[in-house]
C-alpha positions as a printed NumPy array, in Angstrom:
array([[134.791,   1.069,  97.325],
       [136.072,   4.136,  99.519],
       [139.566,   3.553,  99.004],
       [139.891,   3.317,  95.258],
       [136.979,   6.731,  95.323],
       [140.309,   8.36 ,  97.335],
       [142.999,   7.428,  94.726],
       [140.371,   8.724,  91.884],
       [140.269,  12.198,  93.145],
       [144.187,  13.424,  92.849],
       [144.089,  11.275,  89.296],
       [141.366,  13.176,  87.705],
       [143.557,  16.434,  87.977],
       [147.233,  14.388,  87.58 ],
       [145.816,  12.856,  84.502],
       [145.191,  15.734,  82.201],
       [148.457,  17.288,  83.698],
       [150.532,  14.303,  82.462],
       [149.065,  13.821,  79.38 ],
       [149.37 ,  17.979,  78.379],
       [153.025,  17.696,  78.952],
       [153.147,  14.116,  76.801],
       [151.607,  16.198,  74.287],
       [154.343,  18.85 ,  74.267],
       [156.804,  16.394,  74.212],
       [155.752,  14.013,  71.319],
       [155.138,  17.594,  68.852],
       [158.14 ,  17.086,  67.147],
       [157.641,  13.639,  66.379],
       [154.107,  13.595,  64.375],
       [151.974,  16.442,  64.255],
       [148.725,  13.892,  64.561],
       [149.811,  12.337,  67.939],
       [149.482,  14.965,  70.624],
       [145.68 ,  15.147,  69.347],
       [145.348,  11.556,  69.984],
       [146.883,  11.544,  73.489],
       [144.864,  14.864,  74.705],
       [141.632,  13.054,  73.461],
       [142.833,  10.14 ,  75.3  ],
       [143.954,  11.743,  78.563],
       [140.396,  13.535,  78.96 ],
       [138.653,  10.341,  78.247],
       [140.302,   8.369,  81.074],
       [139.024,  11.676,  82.859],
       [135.496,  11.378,  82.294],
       [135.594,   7.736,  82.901],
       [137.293,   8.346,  86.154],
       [134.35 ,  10.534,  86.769],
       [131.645,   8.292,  85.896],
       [132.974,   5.579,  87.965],
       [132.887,   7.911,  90.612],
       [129.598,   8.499,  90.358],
       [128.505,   5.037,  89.929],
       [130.76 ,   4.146,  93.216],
       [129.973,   6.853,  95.396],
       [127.493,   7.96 ,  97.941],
       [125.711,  11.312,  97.451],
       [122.209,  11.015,  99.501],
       [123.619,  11.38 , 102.813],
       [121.663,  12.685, 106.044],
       [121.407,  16.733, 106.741],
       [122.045,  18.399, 109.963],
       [126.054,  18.383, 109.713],
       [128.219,  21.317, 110.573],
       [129.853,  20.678, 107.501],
       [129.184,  18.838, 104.329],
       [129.584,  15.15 , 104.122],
       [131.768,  14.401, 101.59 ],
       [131.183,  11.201,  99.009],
       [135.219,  10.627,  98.881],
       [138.427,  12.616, 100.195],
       [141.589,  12.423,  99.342],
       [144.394,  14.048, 102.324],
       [147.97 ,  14.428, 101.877],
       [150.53 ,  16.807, 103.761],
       [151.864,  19.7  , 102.355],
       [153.3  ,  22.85 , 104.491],
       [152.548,  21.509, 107.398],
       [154.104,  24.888, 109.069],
       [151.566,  26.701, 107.294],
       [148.824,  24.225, 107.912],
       [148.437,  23.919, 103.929],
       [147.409,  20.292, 102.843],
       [146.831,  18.509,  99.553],
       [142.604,  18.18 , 100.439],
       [140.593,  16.942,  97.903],
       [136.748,  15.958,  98.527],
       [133.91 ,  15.612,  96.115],
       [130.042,  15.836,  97.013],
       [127.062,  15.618,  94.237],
       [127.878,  19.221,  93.459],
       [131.984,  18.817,  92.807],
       [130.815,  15.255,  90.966],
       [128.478,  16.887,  88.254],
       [130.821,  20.547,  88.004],
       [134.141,  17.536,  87.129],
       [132.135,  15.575,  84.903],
       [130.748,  18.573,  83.04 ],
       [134.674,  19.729,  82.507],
       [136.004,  16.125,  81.363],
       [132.786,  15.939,  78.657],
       [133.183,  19.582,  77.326],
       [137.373,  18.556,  77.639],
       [136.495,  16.048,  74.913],
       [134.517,  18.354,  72.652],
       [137.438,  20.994,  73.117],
       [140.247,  18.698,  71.82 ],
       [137.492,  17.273,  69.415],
       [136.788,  20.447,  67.485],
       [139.991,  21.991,  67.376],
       [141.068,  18.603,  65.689],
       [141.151,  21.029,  62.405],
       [141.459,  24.399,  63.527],
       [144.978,  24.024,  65.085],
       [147.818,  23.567,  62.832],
       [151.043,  25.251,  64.45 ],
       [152.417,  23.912,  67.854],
       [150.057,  21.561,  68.248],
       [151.71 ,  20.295,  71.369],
       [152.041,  23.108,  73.228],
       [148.625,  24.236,  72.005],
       [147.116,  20.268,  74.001],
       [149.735,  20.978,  76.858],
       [147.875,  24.713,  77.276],
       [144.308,  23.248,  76.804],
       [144.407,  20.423,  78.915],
       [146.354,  22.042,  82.092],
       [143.736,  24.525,  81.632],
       [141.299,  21.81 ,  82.135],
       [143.045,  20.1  ,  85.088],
       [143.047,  23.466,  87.044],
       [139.524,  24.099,  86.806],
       [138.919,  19.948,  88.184],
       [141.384,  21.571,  90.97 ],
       [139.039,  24.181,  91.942],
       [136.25 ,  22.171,  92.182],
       [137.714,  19.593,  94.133],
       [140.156,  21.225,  96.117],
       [138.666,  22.495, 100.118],
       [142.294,  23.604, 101.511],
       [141.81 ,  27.064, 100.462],
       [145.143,  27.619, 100.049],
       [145.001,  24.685,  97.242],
       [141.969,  26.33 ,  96.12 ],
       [143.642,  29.519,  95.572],
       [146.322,  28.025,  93.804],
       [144.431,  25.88 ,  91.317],
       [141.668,  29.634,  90.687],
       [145.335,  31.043,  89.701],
       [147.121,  28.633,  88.106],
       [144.03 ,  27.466,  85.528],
       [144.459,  30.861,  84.114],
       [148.182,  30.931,  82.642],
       [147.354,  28.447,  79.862],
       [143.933,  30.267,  78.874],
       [146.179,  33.39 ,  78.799],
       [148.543,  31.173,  76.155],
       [145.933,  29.916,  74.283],
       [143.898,  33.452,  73.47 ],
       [147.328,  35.155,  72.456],
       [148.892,  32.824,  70.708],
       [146.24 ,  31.092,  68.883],
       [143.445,  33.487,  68.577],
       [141.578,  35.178,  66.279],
       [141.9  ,  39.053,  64.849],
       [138.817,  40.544,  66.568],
       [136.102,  42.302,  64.364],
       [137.085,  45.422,  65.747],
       [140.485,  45.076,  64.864],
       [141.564,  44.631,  68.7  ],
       [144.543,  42.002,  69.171],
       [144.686,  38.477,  70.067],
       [147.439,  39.505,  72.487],
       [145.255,  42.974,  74.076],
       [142.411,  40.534,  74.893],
       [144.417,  37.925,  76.702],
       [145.832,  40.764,  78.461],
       [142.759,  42.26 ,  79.437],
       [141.216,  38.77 ,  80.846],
       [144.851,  37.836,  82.525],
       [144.668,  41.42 ,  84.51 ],
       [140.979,  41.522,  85.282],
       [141.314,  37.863,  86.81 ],
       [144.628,  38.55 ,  88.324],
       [143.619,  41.418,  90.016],
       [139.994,  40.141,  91.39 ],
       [142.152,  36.551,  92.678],
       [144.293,  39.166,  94.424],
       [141.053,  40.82 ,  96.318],
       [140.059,  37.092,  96.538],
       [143.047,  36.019,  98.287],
       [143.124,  39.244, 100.953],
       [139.536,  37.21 , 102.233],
       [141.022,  34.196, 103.038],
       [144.178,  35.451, 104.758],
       [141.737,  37.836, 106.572],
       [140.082,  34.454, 107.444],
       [142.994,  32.711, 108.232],
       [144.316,  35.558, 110.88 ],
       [141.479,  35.774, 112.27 ],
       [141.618,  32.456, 113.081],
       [145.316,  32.507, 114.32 ],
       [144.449,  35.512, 117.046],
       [141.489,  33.049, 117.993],
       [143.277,  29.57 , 118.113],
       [146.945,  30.367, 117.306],
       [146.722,  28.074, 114.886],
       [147.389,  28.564, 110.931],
       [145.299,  26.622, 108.767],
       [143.601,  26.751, 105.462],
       [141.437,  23.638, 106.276],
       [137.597,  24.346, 104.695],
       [135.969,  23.132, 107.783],
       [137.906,  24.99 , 109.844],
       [137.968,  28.088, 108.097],
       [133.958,  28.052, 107.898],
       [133.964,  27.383, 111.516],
       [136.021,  31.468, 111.664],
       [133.78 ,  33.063, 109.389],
       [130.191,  31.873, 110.915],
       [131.619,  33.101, 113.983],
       [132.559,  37.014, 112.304],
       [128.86 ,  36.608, 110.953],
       [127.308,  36.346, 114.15 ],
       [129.899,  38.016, 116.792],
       [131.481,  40.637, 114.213],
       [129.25 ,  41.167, 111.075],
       [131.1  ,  44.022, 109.447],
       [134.481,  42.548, 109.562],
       [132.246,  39.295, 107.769],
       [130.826,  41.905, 105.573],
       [134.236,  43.243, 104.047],
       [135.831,  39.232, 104.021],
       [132.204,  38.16 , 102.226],
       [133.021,  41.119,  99.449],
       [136.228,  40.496,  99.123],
       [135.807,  36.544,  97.989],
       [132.24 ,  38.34 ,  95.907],
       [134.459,  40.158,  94.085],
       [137.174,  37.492,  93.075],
       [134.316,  35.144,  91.921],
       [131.983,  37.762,  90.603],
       [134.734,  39.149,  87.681],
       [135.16 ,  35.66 ,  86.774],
       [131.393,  35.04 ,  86.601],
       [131.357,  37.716,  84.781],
       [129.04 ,  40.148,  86.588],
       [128.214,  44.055,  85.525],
       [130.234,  46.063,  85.24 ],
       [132.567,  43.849,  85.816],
       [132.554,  41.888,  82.855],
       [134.565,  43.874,  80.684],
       [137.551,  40.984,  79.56 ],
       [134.683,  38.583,  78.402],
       [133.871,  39.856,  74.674],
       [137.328,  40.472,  73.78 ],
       [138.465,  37.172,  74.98 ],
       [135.557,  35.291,  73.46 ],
       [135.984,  36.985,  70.192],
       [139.614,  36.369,  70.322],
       [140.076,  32.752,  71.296],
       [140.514,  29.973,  69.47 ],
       [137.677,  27.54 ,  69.424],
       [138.785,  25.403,  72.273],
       [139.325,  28.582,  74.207],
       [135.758,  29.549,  74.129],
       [134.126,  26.48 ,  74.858],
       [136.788,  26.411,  77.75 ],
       [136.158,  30.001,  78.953],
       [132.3  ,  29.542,  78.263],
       [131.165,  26.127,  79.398],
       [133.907,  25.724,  82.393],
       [135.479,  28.742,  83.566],
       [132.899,  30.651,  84.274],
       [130.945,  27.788,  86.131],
       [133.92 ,  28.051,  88.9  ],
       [132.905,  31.182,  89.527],
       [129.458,  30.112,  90.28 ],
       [130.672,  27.383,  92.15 ],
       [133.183,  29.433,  94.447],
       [130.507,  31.503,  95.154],
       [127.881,  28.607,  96.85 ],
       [130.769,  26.705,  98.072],
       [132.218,  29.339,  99.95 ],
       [130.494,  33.218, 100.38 ],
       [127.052,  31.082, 101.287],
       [128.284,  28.748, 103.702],
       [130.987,  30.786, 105.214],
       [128.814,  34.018, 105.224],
       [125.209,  33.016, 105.808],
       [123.404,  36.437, 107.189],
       [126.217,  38.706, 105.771],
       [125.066,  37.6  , 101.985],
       [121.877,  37.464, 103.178],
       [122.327,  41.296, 103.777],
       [124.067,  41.333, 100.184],
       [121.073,  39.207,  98.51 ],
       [118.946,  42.772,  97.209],
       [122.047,  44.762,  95.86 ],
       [123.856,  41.284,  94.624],
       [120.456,  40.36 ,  92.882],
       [120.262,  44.104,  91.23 ],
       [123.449,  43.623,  89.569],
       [122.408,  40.501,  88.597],
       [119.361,  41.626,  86.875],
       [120.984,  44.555,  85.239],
       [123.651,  42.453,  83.591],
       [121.019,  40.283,  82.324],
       [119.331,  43.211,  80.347],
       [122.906,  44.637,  79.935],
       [124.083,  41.504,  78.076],
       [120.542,  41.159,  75.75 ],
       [120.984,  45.047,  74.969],
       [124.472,  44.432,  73.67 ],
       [124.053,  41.307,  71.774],
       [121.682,  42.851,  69.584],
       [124.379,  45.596,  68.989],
       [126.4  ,  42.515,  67.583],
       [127.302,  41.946,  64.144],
       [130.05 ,  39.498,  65.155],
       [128.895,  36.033,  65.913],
       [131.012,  34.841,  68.686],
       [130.843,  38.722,  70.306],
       [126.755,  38.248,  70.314],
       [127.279,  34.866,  72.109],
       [129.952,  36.236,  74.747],
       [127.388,  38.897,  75.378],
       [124.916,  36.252,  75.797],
       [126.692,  34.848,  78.155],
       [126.391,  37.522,  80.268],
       [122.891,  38.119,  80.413],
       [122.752,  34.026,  81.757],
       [124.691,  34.664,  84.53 ],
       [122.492,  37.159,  85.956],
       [119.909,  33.902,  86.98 ],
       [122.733,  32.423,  88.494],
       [123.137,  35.358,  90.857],
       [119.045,  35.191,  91.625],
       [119.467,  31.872,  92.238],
       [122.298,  31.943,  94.582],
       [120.984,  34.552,  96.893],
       [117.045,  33.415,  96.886],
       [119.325,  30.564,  98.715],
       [116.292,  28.163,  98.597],
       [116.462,  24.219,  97.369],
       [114.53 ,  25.282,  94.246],
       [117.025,  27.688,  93.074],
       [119.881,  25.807,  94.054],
       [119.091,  22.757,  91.851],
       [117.808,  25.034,  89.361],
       [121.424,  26.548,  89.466],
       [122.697,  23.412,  88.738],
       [120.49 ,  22.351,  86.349],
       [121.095,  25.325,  84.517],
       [125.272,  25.671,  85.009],
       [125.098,  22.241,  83.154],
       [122.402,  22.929,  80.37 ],
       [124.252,  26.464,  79.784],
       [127.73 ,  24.382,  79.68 ],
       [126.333,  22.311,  76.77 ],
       [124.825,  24.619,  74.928],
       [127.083,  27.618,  74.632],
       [130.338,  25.382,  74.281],
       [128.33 ,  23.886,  71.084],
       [127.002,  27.205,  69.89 ],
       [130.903,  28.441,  70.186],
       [132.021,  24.893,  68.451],
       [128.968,  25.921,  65.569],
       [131.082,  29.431,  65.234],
       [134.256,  27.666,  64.634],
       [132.767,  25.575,  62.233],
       [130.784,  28.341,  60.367],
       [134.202,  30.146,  60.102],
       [135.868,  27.224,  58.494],
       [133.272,  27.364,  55.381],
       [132.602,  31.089,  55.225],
       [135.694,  32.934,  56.676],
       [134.099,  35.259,  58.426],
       [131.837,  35.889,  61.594],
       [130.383,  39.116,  60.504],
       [126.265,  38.113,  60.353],
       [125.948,  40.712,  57.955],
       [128.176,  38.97 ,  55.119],
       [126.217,  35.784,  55.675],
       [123.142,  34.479,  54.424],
       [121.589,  31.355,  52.883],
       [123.642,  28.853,  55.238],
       [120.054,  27.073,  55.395],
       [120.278,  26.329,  51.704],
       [124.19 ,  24.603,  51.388],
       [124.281,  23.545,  54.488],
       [121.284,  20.961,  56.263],
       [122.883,  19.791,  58.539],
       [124.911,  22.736,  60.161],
       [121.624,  24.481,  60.045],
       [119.65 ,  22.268,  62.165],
       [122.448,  22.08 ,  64.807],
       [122.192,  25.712,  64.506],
       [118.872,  26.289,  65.396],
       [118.402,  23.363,  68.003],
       [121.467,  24.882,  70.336],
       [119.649,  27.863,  69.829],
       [116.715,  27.253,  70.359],
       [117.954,  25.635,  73.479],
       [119.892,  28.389,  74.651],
       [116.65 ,  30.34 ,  74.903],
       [114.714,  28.024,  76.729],
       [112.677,  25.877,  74.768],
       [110.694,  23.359,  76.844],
       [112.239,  19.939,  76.388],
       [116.161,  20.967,  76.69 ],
       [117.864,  21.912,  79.815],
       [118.118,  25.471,  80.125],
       [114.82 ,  25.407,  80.331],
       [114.259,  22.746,  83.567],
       [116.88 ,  25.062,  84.822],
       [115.458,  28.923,  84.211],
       [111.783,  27.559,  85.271],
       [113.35 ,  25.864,  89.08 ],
       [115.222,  29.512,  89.937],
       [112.132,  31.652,  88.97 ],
       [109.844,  28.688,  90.729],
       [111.996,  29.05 ,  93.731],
       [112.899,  32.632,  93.698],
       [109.052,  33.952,  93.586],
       [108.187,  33.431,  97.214],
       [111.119,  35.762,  98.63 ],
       [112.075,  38.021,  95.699],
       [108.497,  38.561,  93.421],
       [109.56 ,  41.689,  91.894],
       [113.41 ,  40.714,  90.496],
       [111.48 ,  37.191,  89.599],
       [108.952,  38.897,  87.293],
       [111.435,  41.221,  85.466],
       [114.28 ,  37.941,  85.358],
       [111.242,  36.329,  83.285],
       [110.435,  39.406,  80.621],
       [114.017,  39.34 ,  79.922],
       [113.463,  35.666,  78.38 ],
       [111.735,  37.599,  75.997],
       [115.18 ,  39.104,  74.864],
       [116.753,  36.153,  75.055],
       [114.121,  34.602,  72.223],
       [114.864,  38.163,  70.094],
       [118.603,  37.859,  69.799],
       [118.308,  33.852,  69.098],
       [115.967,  34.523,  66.068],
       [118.148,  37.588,  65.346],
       [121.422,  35.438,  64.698],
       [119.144,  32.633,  62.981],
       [117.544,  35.052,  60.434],
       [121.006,  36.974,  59.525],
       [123.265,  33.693,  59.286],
       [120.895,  31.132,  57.99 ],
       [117.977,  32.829,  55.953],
       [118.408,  35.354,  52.864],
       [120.504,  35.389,  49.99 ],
       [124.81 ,  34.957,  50.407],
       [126.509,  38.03 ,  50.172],
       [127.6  ,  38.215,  46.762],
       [131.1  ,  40.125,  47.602],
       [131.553,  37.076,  50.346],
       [130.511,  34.511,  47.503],
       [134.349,  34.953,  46.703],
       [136.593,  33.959,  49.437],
       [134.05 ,  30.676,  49.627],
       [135.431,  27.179,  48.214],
       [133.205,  25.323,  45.985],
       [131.181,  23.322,  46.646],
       [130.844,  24.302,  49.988],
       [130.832,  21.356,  52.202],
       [128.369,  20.215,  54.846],
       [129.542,  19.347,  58.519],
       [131.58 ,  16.201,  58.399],
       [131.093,  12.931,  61.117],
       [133.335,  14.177,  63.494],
       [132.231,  17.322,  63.702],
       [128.398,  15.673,  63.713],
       [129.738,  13.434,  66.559],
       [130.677,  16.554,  68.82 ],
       [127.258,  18.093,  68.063],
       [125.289,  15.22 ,  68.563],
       [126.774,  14.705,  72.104],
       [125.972,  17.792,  73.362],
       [122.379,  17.22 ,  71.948],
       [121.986,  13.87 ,  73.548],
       [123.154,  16.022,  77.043],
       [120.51 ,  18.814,  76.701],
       [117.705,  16.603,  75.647],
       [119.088,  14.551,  78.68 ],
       [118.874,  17.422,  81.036],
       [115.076,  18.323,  79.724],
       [113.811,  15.312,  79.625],
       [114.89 ,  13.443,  82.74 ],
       [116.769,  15.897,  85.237],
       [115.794,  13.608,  87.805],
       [118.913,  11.736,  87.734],
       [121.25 ,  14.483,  88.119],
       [119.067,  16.713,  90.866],
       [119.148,  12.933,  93.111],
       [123.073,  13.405,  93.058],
       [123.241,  16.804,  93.741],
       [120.227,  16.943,  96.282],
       [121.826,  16.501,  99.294],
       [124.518,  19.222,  98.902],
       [122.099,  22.018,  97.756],
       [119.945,  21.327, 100.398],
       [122.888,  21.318, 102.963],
       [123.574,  24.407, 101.336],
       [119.52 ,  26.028, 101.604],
       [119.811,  24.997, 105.55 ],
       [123.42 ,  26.969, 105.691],
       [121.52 ,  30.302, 104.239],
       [119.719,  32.471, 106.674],
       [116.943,  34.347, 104.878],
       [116.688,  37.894, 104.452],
       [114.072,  38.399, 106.634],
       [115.903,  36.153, 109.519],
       [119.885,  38.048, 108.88 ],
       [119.102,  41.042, 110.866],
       [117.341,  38.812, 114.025],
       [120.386,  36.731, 113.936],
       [123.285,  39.541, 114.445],
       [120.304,  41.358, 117.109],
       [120.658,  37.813, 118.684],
       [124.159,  37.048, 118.167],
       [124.698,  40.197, 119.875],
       [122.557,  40.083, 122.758],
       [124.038,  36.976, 124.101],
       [127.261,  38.07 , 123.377],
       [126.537,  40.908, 126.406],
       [125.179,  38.184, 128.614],
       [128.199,  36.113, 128.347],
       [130.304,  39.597, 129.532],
       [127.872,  40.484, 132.182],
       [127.852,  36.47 , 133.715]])
């Protein structure tokens, strides 16, 4: 089965690529067909995937320099340059692609109504989008890497300024595309200053250019032994490109604007994929490449972490807008991911992934849920709601099980995922651990806060107006989408097993990779002690 697993890999990016540009081109013909061949084109996607994980190998033995990788797929490219076309996938990569081509679905799924003008280009935007976020996470030439981090961000740029929303605070469609284009720009830039750092330093060493992952983690264990604070500054410099995209304080200023601003589909883009790369940039490359120098990180990286967690609860309270209280929401979750990266223990690790799935689900549908509310009300302002409960059954149970979920209600995945990082982060960091569980607490608060204000009370009466009558319930489709990501979270909480066997192996590659805190210092004392034996022999 290993050669058809290689052809798979360039396909599942090609695919939504081809059929975004099909869309563009068919737009003139019949508005209705470029929604049929997106939905298509990301359904041959996550059947790809799942065939990929039914074919593949992903419990393979430890002890490797480097990760073994389920299928690759290698191609020349500048060979002067030593830039290839390298694609691998691992249980990690296989879960992160399969996570895109479901919430891919949804995204064409629920904008089925939303988008009326340019449809095409509106598919060809959304679905390269989607292609260049399977790019990062398959892609391990860094220069590919690097090109896909850039390139998924041009159509996301498209489809916040040309078919968002007015913010509630009367801030531009266009201002909040441009604010999340130059914040990401400007971090890939620091991002890309890391890798060419890595990549001289391994042309004075070898005299060799390449971009090859293996390779280029073979340079950057040796600066974390020989030269730690040359690894130091490389380790930051990748931090910050994935840590802006993450987001983490303070550098998550482009994520409420952009949230609020996007269309639909943009949000459960930005919210269940794109800021899962970040995550995944960060333990596929700063861990591996830079064992003891993030282990030297691991306290301050941790603190931000944790302040961005009670940052993001503090604000969402402050929200009256709906989709502005989940952005915010968003980033208080990300500060877990953060404590589970640099606790850099098997636990945390699976809990990451557990949780980078479960979060995927259930903020794309609670983003799908504002869309929908929209539709029916015409506004996202919580305080001209009220009484949803009462017209609407079954957009009110949807409601409160994705919430309900997002907080971490036993039985649902965010909550397998929360309990593995503070299970596993305890032993080695028991003070961030106990404050990263009060601020569950919070999390519970603002859920019941946007439950009480949008489902429960009386409708505002000077709203009552713009309403259609009778109001009307969510129809099958939009059921359909919901339902799915139900079935997924209930999947994830009930019977996680299934998923941690495929992504086993890689984490715990990844947990032997990490030197602990306590070990960092010992191994740059020892690095450099036999570094003056070798000069005095």
């Amino acid at each position: 089965m290993e050669a058809p697993n290689n052809i798979i890999l360039p396909a599942l990016i090609l695919i939504p690529f081809i059929a975004g540009f099909i869309c563009w081109l068919v737009d003139k013909l019949d508005q209705h067909l470029p929604r049929y061949i997106a939905l298509i084109g990301m359904l041959v996607t996550l059947v790809l995937t799942i065939v990929l994980w039914q074919s593949g190998t992903y419990n393979y033995e430890l002890g490797g320099a480097a990760p073994t990788w389920a299928a690759e797929f290698k191609l020349p490219w500048i060979q002067t340059l030593g830039i290839n076309i390298h694609l691998a996938v691992d249980g990690l990569s296989l879960l992160m692609v399969g996570l895109t081509a479901l919430l891919g679905v949804l995204a064409v799924g629920c904008s089925w109504g939303e988008i009326q003008k340019n449809v095409g280009f509106f598919h060809l935007n959304l679905l390269w989008s989607l292609g260049g976020v399977i790019g990062v996470f398959l892609a391990i030439d860094l220069f590919l890497f690097f090109f896909f981090w850039e390139m998924m961000l041009v159509p996301i740029y498209f489809l916040i300024a040309l078919w968002g929303h007015k913010g509630a605070e009367g801030k531009s469609r266009v201002y909040a595309a441009t604010k999340f284009f130059i914040y990401t720009q400007v971090a890939g830039l620091v991002m890309l200053i890391g890798i060419l750092g890595l990549v001289t330093v391994g042309y004075t060493m070898t005299g060799q250019i390449r971009f090859d992952y293996n390779y280029l983690m073979g340079v950057a264990n040796m600066l974390d032994t020989q030269a730690p604070a040359v690894a130091y500054a490389f380790m930051i410099c990748l931090f910050i490109g994935f840590a802006v995209k993450l987001p983490v304080f303070p550098l998550h200023g482009w994520l409420p604007d952009a949230h609020a601003q996007a269309p639909t589909a943009g949000s459960v883009d930005l919210a269940g994929i794109l800021i899962k790369t970040a995550a995944y940039g960060l333990i596929r490359f700063v861990i591996p490449f830079f064992p003891a120098a993030s282990a030297q990180f691991a306290d301050i990286a941790i603190i931000f972490g944790l302040i961005g967690i009670f940052y993001g609860a503090w604000c969402a309270f402050q929200q009256t807008d709906m989709k502005r209280l989940l952005a915010y929401t968003s980033i208080s979750h990300m500060g877990f991911v953060l404590l589970a990266i640099y606790a850099g223990n098997i636990l945390t690790f699976q809990g990451l992934m557990i949780m980078m799935l479960a979060h995927g689900l259930s903020s794309a549908a609670l983003f799908i849920m504002c869309g929908q509310v929209y539709e029916r009300v015409h506004t996202r302002d919580m305080r001209l709601m009220g009484g949803i409960r009462g017209q609407f059954p079954y957009l009110a149970f949807f409601l409160m099980f994705f919430i309900a979920a997002l907080v971490g209600i036993p039985g649902l995945g965010n909550f397998i995922g929360e309990f593995l990082i503070l299970m596993g982060s305890f032993g080695k960091f028991p003070a961030f651990t106990i404050l990263a569980a009060i601020s569950l607490v919070f999390a519970g608060l603002y859920g019941l806060i946007l439950i009480h204000k949008a489902l429960f009370g009386v409708p505002n009466e000077e709203q009552k107006q713009h309403y259609t009558n009778p109001l009307k319930d969510l129809n099958a489709r939009e059921v359909v989408i919901l339902l799915i990501c139900a079935f997924g979270l209930a999947w994830l909480g009930l019977y996680p097993q299934s998923f941690l066997d495929v992504s086993n192996s890689s984490m715990a590659w990844l947990a032997n990779s990490y030197i602990p805190v306590s070990e960092a210092a010992d191994a740059v004392q020892q690095a450099a002690v036999s570094a003056e034996n070798v000069e005095i022999q």
